[in-house]
VEXMAR-193253 format. One record per residue (C-alpha): x, y, z; residue in one letter; residue number from 1. Coordinates in Angstrom, 2 decimals, padded with zeros to 5 digits, always signed. Example, Ala and Ser with C-alpha at 12.3 -4.5 7.8 and 13.67 -1.06 7.14 Angstrom:
<nubas>
<nuba><u>+012.30</u><v>-004.50</v><w>+007.80</w><r>a</r><k>1</k></nuba>
<nuba><u>+013.67</u><v>-001.06</v><w>+007.14</w><r>s</r><k>2</k></nuba>
</nubas>
This chain:
<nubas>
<nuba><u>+027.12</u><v>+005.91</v><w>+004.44</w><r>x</r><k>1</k></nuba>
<nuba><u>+023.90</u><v>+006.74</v><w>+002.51</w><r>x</r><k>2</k></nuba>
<nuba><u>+023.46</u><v>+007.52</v><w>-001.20</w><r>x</r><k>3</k></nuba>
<nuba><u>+024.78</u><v>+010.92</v><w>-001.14</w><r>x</r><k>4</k></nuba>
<nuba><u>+028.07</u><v>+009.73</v><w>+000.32</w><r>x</r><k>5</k></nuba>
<nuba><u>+027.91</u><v>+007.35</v><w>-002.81</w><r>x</r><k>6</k></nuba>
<nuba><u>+027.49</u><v>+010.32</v><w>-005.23</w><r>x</r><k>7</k></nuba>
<nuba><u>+029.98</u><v>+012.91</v><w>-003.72</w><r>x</r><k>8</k></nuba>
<nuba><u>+032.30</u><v>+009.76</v><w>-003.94</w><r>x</r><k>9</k></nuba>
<nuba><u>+031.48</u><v>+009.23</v><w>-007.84</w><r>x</r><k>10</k></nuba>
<nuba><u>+031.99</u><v>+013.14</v><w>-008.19</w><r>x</r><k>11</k></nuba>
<nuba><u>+035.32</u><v>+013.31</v><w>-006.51</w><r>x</r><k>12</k></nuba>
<nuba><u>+036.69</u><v>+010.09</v><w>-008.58</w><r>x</r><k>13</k></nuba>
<nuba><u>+035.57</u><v>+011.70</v><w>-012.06</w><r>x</r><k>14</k></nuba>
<nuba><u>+037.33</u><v>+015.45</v><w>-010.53</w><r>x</r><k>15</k></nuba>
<nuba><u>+040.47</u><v>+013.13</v><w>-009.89</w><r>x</r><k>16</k></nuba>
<nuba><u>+040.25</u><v>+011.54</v><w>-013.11</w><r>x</r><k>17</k></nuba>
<nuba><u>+039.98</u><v>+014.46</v><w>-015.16</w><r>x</r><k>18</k></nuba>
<nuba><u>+042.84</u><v>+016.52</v><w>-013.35</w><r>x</r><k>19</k></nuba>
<nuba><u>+045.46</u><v>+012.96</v><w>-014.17</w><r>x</r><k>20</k></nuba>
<nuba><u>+045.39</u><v>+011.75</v><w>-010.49</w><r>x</r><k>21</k></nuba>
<nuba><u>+045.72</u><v>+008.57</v><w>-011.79</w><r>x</r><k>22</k></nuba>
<nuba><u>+048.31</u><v>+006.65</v><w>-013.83</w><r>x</r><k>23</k></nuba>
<nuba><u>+047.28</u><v>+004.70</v><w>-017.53</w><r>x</r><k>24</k></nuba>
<nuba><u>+048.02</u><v>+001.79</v><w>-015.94</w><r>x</r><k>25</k></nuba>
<nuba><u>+045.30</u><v>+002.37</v><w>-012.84</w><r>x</r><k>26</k></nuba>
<nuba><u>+042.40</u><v>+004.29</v><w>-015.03</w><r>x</r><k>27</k></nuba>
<nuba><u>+041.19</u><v>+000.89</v><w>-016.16</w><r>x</r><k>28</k></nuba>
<nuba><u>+040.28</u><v>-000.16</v><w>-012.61</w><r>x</r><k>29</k></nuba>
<nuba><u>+039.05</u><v>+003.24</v><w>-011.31</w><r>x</r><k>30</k></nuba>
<nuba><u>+036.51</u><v>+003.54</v><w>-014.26</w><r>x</r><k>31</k></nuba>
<nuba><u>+035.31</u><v>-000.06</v><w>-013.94</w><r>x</r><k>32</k></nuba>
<nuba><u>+034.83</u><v>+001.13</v><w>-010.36</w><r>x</r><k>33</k></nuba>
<nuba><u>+033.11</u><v>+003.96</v><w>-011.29</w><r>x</r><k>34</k></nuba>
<nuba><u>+031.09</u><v>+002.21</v><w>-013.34</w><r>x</r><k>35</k></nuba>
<nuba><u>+029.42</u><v>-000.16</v><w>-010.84</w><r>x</r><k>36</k></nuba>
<nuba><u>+028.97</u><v>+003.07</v><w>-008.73</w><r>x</r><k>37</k></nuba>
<nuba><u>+027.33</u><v>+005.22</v><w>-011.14</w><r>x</r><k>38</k></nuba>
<nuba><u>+025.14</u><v>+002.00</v><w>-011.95</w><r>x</r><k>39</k></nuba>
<nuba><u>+024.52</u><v>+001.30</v><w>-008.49</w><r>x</r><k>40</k></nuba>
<nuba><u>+022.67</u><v>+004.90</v><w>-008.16</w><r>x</r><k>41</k></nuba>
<nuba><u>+020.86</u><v>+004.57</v><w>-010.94</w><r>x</r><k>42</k></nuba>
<nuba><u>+019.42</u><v>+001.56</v><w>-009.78</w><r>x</r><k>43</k></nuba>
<nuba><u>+018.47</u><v>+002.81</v><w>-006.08</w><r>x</r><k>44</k></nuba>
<nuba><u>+017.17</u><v>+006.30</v><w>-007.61</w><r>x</r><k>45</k></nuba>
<nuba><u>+014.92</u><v>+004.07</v><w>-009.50</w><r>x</r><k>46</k></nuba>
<nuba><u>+014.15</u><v>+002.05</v><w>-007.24</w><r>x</r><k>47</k></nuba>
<nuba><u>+012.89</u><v>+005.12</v><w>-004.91</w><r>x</r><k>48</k></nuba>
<nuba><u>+011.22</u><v>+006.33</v><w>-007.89</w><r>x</r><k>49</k></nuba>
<nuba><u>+008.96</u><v>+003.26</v><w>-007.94</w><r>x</r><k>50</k></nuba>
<nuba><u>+008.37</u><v>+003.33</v><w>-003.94</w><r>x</r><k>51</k></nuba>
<nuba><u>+007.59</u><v>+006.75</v><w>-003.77</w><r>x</r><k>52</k></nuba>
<nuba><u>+005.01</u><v>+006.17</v><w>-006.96</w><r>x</r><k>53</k></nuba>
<nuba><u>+003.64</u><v>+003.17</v><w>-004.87</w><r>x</r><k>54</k></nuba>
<nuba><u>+003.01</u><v>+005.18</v><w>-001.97</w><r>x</r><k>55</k></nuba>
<nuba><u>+001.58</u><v>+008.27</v><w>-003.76</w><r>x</r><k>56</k></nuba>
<nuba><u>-000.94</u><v>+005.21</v><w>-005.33</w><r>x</r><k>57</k></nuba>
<nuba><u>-001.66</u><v>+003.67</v><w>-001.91</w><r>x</r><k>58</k></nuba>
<nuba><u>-002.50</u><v>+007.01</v><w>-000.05</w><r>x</r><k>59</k></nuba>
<nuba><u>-006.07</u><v>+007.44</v><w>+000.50</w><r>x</r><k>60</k></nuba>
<nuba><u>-008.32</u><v>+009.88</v><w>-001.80</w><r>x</r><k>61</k></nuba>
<nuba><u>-009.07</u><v>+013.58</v><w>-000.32</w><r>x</r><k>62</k></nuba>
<nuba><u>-011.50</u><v>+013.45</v><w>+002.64</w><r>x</r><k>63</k></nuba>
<nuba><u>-010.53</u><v>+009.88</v><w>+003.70</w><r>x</r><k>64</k></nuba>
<nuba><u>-008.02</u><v>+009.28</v><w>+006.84</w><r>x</r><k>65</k></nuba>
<nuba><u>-005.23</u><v>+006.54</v><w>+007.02</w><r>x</r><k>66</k></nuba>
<nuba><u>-005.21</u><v>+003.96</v><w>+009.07</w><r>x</r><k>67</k></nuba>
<nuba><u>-003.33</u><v>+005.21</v><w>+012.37</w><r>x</r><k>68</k></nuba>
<nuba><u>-000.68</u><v>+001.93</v><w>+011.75</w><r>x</r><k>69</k></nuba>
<nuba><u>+000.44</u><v>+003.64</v><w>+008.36</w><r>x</r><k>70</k></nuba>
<nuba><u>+003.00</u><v>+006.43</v><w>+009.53</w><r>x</r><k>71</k></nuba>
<nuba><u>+004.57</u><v>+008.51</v><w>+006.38</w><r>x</r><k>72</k></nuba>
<nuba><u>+008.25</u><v>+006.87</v><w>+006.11</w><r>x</r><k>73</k></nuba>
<nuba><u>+010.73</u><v>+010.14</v><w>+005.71</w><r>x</r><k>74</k></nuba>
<nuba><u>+011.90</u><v>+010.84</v><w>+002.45</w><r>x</r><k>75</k></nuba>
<nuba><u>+015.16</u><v>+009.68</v><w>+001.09</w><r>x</r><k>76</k></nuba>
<nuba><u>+017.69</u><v>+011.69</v><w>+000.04</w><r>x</r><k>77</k></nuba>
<nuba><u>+018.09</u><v>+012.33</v><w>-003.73</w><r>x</r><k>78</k></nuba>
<nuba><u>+021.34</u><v>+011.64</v><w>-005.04</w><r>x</r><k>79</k></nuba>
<nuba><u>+022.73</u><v>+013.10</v><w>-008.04</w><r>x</r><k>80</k></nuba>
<nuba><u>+024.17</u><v>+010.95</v><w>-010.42</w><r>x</r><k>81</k></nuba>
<nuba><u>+027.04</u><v>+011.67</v><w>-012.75</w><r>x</r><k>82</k></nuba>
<nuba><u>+025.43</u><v>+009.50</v><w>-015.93</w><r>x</r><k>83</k></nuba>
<nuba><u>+021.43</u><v>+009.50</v><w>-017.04</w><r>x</r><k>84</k></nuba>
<nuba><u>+021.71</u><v>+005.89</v><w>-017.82</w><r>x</r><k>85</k></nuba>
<nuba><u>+024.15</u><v>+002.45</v><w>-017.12</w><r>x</r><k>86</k></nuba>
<nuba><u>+026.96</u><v>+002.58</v><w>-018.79</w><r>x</r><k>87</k></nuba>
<nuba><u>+027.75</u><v>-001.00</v><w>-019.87</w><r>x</r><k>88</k></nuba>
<nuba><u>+030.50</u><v>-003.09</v><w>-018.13</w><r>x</r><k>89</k></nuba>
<nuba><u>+032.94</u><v>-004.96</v><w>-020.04</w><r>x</r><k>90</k></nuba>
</nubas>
């Protein structure tokens, strides 16, 4: 499971949610749930924000060749996230 699962997942709960797949007396728990989810992103997408600006920062300047023990890691997937910014939790 990587971060895209995570974000189809939040999709498909807030598709659910908004056709009434869920009784009054369940919502409360699926949209704390989805809350920590939707948080959870947030915080990783950040968090590969601030690696990939790292990286950019520690590559050498034009002309100059890395050392041959720094391989380029492989990007990670983007995942899209249902909220711009934490919701807070109750």
């Amino acid at each position: 499971m990587n971060l895209t699962d995570l974000s189809t997942l939040l999709a498909a709960i807030d598709i659910a949610v908004k056709r009434g797949a869920f009784s009054v007396l369940e919502i409360g728990a699926v949209g704390e749930t989805a809350t920590k989810l939707n948080n959870f992103l947030l915080e990783a997408k950040r968090q590969q924000e601030e690696a990939a600006a790292a990286q950019a920062a520690e590559a050498p300047a034009e002309g100059e060749h890395a050392p041959a023990e720094a391989a380029p890691e492989a990007p990670v997937a983007e995942a899209e996230v249902v909220a711009e910014a934490p919701v807070e939790q109750a």
